[in-house]
Jmol script that loads the backbone (N, CA, C; Angstrom):
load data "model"
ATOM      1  N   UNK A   1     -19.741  -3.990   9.271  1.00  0.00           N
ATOM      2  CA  UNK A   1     -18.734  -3.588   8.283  1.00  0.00           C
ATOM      3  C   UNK A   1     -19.346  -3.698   6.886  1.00  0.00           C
ATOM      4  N   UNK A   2     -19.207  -2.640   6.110  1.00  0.00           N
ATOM      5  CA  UNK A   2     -20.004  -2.737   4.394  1.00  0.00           C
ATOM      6  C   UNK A   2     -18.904  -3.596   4.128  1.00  0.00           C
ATOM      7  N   UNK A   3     -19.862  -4.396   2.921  1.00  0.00           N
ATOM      8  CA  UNK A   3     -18.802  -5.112   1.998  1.00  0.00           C
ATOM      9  C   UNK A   3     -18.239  -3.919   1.078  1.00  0.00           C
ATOM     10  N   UNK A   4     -17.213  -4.589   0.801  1.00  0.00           N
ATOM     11  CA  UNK A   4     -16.706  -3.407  -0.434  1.00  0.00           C
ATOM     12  C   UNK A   4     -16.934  -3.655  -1.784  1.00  0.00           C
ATOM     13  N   UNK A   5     -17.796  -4.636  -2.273  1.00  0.00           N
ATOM     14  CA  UNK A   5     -18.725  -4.805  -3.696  1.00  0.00           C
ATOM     15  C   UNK A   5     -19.526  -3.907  -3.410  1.00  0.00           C
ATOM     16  N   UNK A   6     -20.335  -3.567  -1.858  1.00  0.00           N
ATOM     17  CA  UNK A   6     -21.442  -2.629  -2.015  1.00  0.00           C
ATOM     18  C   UNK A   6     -20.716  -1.605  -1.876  1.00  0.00           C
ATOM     19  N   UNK A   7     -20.146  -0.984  -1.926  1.00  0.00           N
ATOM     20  CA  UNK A   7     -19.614   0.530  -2.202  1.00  0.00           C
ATOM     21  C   UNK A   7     -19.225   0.613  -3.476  1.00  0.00           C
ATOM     22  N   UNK A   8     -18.649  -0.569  -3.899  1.00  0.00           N
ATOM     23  CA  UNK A   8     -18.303  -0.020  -5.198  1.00  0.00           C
ATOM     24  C   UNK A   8     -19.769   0.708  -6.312  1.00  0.00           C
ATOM     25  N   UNK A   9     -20.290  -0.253  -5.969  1.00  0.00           N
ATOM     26  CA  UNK A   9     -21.652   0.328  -6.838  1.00  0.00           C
ATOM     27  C   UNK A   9     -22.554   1.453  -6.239  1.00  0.00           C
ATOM     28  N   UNK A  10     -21.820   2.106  -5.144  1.00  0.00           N
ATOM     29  CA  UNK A  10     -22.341   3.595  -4.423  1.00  0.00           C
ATOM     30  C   UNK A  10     -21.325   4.761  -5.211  1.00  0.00           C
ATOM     31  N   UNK A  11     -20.224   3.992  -5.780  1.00  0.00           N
ATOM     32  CA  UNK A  11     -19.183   5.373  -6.078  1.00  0.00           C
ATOM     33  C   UNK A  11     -19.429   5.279  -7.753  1.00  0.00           C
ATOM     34  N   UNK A  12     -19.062   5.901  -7.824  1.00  0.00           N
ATOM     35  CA  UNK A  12     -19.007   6.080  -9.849  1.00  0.00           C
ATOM     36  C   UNK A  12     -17.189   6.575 -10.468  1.00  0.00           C
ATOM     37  N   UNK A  13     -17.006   6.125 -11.320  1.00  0.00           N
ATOM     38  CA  UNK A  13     -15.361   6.453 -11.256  1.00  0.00           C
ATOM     39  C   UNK A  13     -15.297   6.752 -13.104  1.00  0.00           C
ATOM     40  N   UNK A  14     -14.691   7.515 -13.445  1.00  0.00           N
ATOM     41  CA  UNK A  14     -14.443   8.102 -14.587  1.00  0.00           C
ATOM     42  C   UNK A  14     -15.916   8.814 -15.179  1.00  0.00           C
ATOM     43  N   UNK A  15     -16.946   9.061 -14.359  1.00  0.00           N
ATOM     44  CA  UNK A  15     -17.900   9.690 -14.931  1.00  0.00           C
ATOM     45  C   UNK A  15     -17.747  11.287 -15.307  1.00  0.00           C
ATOM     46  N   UNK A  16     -17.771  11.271 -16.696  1.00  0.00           N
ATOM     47  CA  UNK A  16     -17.250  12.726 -16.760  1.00  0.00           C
ATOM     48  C   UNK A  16     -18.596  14.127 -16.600  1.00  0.00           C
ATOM     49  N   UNK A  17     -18.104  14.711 -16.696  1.00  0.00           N
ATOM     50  CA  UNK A  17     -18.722  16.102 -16.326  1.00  0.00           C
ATOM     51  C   UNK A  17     -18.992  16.529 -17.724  1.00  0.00           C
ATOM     52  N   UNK A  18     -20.183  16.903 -17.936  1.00  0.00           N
ATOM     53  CA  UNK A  18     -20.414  17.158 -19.300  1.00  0.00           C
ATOM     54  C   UNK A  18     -20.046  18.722 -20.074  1.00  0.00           C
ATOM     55  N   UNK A  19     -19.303  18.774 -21.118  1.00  0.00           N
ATOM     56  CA  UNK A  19     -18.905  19.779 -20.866  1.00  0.00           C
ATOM     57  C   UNK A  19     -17.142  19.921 -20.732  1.00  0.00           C
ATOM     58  N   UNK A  20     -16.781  19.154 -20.218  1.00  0.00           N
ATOM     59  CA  UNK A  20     -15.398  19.082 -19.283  1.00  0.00           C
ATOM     60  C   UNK A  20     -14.454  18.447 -20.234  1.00  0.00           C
ATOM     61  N   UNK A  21     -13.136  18.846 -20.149  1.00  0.00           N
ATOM     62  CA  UNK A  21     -12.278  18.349 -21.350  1.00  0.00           C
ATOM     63  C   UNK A  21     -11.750  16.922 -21.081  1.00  0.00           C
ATOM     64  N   UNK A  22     -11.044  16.247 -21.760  1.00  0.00           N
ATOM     65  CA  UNK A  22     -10.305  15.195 -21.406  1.00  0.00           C
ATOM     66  C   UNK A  22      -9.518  15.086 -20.330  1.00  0.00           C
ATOM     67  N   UNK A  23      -9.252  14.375 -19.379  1.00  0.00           N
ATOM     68  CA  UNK A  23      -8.160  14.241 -18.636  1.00  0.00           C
ATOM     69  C   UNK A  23      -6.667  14.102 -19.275  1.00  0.00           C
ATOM     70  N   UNK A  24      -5.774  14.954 -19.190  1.00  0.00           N
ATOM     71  CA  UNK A  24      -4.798  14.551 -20.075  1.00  0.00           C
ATOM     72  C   UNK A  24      -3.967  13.857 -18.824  1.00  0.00           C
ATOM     73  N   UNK A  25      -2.601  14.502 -18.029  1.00  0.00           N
ATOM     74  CA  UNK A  25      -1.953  14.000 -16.578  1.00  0.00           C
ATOM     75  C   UNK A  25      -2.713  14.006 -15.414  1.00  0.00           C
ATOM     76  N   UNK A  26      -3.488  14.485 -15.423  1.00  0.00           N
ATOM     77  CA  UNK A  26      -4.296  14.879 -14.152  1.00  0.00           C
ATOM     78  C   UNK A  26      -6.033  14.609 -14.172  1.00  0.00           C
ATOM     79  N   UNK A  27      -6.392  14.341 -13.520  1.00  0.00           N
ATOM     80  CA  UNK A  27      -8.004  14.013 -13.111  1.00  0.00           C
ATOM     81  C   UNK A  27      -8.806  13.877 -12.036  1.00  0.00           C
ATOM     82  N   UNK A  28      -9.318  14.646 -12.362  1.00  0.00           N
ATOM     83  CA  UNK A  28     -10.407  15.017 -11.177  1.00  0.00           C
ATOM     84  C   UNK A  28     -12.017  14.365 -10.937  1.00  0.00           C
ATOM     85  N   UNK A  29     -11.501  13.791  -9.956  1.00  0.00           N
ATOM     86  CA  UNK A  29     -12.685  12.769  -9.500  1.00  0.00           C
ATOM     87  C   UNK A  29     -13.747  13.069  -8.723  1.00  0.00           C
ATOM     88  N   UNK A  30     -14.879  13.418  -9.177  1.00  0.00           N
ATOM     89  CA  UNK A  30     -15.936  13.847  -7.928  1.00  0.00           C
ATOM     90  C   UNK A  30     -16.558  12.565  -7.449  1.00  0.00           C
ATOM     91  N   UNK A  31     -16.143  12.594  -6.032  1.00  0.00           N
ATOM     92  CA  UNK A  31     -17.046  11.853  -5.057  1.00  0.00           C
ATOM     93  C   UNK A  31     -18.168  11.988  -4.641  1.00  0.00           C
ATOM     94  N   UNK A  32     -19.690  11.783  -4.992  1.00  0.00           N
ATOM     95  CA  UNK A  32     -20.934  12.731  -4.731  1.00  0.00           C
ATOM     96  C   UNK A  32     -21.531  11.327  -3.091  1.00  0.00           C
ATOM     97  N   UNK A  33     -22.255  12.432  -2.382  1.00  0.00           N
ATOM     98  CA  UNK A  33     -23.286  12.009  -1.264  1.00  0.00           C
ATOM     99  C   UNK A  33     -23.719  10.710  -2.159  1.00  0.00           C
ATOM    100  N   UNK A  34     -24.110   9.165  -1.200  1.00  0.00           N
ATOM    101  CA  UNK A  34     -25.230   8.473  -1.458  1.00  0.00           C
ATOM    102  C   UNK A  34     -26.550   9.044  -1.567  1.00  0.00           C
ATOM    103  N   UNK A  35     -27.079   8.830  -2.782  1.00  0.00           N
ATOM    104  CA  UNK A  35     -28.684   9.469  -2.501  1.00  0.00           C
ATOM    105  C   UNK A  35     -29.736   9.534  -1.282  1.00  0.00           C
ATOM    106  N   UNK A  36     -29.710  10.691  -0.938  1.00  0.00           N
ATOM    107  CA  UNK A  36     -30.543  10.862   0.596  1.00  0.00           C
ATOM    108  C   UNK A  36     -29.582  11.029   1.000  1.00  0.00           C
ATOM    109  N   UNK A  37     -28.076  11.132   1.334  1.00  0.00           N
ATOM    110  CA  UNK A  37     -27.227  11.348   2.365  1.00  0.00           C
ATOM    111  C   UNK A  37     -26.874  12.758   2.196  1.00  0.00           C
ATOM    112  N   UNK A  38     -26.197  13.364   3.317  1.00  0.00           N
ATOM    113  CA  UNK A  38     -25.993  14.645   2.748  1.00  0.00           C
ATOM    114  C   UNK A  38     -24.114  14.958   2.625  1.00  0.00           C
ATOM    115  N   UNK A  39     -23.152  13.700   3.295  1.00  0.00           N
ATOM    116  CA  UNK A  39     -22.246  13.718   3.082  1.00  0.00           C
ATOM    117  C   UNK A  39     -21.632  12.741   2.258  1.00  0.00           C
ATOM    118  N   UNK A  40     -20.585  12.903   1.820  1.00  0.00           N
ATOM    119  CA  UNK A  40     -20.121  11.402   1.405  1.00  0.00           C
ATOM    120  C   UNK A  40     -19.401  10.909   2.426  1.00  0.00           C
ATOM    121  N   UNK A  41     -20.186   9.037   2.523  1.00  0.00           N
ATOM    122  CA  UNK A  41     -19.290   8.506   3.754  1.00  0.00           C
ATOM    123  C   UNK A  41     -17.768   7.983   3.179  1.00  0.00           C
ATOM    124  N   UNK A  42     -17.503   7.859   4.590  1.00  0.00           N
ATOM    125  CA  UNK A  42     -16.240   6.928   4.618  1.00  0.00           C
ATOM    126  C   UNK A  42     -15.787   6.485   3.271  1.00  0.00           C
ATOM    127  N   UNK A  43     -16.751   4.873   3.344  1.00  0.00           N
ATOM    128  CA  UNK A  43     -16.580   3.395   2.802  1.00  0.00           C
ATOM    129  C   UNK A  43     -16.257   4.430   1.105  1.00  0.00           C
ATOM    130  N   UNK A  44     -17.127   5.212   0.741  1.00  0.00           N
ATOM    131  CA  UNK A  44     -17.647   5.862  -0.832  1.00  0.00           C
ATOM    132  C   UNK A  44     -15.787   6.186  -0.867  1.00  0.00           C
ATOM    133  N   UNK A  45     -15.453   7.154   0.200  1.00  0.00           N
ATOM    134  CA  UNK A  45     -14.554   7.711  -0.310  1.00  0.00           C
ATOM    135  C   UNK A  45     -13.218   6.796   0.088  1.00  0.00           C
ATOM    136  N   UNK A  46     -13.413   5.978   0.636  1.00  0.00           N
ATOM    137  CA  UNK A  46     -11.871   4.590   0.470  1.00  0.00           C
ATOM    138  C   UNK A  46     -11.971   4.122  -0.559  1.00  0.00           C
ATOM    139  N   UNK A  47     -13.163   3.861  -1.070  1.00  0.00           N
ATOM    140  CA  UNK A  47     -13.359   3.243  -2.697  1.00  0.00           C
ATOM    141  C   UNK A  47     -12.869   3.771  -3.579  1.00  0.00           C
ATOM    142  N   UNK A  48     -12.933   4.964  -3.357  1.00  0.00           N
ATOM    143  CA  UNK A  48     -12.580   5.952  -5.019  1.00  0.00           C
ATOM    144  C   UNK A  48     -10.400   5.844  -4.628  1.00  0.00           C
ATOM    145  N   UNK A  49     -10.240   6.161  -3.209  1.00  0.00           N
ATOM    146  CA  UNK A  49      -9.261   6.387  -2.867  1.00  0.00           C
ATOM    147  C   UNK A  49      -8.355   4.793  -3.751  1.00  0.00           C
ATOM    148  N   UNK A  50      -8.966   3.534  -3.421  1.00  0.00           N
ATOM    149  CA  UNK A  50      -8.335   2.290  -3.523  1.00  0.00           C
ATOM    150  C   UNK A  50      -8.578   1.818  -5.270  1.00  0.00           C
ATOM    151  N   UNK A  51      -9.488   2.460  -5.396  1.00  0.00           N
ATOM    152  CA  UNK A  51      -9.608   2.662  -7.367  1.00  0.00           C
ATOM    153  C   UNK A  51      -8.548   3.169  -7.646  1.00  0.00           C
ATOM    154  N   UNK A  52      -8.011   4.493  -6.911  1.00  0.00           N
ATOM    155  CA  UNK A  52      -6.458   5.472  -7.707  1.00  0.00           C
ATOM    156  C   UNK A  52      -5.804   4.616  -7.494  1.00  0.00           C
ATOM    157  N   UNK A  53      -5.217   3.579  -6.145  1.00  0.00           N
ATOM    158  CA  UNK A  53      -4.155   3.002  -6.034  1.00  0.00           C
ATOM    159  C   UNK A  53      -4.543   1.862  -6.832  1.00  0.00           C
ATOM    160  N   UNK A  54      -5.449   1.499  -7.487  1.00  0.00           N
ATOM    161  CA  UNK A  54      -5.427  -0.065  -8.143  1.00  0.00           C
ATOM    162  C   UNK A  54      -4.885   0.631  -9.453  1.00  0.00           C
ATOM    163  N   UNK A  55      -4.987   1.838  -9.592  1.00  0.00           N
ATOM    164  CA  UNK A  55      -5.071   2.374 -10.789  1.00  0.00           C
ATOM    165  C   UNK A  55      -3.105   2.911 -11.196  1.00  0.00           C
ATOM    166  N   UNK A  56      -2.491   2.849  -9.998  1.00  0.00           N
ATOM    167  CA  UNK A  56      -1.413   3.061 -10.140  1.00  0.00           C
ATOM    168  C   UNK A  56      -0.996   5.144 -10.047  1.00  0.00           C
ATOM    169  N   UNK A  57      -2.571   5.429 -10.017  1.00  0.00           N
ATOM    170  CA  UNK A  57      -2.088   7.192  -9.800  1.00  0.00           C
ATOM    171  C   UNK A  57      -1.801   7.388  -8.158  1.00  0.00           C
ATOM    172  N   UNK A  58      -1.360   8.474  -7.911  1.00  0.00           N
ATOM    173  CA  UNK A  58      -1.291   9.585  -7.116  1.00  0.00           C
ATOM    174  C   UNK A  58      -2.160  10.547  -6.699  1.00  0.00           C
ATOM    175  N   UNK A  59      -2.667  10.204  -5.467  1.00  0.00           N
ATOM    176  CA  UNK A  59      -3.453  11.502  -5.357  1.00  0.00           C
ATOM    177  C   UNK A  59      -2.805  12.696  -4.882  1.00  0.00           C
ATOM    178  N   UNK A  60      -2.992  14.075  -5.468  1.00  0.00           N
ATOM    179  CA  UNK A  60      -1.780  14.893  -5.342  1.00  0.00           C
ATOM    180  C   UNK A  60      -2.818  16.248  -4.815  1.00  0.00           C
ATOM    181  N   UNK A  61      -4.275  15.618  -4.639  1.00  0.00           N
ATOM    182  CA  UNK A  61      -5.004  17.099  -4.224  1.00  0.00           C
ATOM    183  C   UNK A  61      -6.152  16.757  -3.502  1.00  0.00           C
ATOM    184  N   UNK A  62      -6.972  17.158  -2.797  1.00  0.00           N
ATOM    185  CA  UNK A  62      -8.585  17.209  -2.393  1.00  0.00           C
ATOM    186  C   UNK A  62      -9.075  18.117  -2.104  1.00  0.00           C
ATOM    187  N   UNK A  63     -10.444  18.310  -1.967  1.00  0.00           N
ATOM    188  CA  UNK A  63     -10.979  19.702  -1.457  1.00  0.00           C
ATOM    189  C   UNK A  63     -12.795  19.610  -2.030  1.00  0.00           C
ATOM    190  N   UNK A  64     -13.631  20.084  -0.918  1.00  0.00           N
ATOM    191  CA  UNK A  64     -14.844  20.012  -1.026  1.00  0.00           C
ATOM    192  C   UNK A  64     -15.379  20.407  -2.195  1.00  0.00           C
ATOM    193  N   UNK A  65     -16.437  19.626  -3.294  1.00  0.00           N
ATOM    194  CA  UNK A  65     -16.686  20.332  -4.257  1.00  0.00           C
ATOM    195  C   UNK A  65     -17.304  21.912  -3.798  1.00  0.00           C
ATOM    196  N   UNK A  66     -17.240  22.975  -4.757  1.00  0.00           N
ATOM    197  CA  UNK A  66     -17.737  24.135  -4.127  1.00  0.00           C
ATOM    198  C   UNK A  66     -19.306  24.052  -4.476  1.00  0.00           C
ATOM    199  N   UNK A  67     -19.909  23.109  -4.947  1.00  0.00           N
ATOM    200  CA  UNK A  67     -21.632  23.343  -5.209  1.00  0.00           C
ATOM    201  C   UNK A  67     -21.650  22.722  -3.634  1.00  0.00           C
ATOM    202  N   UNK A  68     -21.016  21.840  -3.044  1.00  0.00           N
ATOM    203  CA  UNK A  68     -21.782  21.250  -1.988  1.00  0.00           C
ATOM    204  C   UNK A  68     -22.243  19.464  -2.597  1.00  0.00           C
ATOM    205  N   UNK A  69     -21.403  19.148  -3.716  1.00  0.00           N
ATOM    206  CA  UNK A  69     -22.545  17.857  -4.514  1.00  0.00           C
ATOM    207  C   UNK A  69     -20.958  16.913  -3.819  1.00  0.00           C
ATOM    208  N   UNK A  70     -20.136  16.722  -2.859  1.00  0.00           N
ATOM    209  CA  UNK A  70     -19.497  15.864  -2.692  1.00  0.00           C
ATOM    210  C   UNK A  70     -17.791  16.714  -2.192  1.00  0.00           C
ATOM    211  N   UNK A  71     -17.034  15.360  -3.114  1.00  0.00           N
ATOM    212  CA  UNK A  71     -15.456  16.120  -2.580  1.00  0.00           C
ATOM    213  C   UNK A  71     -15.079  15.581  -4.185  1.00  0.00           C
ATOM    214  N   UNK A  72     -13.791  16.608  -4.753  1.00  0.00           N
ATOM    215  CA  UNK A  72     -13.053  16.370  -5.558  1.00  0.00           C
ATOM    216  C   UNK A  72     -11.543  15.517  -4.883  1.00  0.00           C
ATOM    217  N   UNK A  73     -11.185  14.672  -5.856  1.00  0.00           N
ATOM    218  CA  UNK A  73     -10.019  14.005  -5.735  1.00  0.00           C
ATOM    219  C   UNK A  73      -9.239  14.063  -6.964  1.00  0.00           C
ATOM    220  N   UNK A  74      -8.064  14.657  -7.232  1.00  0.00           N
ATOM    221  CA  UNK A  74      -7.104  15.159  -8.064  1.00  0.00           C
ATOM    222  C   UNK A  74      -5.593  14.223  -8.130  1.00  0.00           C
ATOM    223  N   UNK A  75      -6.145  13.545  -9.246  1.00  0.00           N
ATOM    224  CA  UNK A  75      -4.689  12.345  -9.516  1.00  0.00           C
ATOM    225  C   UNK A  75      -4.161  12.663 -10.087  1.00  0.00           C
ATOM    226  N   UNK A  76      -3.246  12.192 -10.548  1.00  0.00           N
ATOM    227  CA  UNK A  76      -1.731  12.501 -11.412  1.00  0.00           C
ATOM    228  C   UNK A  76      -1.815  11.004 -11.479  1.00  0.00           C
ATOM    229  N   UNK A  77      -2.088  10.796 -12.987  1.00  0.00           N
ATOM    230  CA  UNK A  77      -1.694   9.881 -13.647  1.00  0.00           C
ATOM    231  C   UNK A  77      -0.680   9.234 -14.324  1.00  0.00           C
ATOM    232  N   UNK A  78       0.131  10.383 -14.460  1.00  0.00           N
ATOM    233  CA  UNK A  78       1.093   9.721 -15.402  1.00  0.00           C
ATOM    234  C   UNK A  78       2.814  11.114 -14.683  1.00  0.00           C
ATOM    235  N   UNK A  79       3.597  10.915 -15.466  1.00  0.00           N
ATOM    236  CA  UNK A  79       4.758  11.723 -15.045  1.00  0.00           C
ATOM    237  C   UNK A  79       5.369  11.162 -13.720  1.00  0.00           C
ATOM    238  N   UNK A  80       6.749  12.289 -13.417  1.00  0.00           N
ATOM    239  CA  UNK A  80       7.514  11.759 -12.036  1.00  0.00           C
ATOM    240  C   UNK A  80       6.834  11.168 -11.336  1.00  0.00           C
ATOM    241  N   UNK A  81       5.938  11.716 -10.653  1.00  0.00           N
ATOM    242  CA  UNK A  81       5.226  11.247  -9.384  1.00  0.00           C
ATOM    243  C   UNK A  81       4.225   9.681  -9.155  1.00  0.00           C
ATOM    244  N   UNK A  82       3.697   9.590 -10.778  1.00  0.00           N
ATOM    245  CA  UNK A  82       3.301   8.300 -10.719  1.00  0.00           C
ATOM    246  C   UNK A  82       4.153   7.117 -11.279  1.00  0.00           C
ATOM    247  N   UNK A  83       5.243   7.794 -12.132  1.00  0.00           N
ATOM    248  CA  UNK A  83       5.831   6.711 -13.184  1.00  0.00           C
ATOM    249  C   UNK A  83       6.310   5.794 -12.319  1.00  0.00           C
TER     250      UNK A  83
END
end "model"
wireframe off; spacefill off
backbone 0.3
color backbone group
């Protein structure tokens, strides 16, 4: 079983996309492969998942990034659904 200190330091969380505007209600989280892996595992993506819920958002979307560099995760931060 991974510890979950070591995943945390496999996932990255608010790293923005350069280029990319502010998150205003909503944010989109890319989950990328461990280096050398070609998917993202499990443990990477319960981490990011248990970051939104420590975080108090909603995840309200997912879907494979389209380069192939991971999966997007789409919160709702704020409004009905998280208030």
């Amino acid at each position: 079983m991974t510890d979950e200190r070591d995943v945390e330091r496999e996932v990255s969380h608010a790293e923005p996309v350069p280029g990319s505007p502010d998150p205003e209600r909503y944010y989109a989280e890319l989950v990328s492969p461990v280096a050398g892996e070609g998917a993202v595992s499990v443990p990477a993506l319960q981490e990011a998942m248990n970051h939104g819920a420590r975080s108090s958002w909603r995840l309200v979307g997912l879907m494979n990034e389209p380069g192939g560099a991971g999966i997007i995760l789409v919160w709702d931060q704020a409004g009905f659904i998280s208030g």
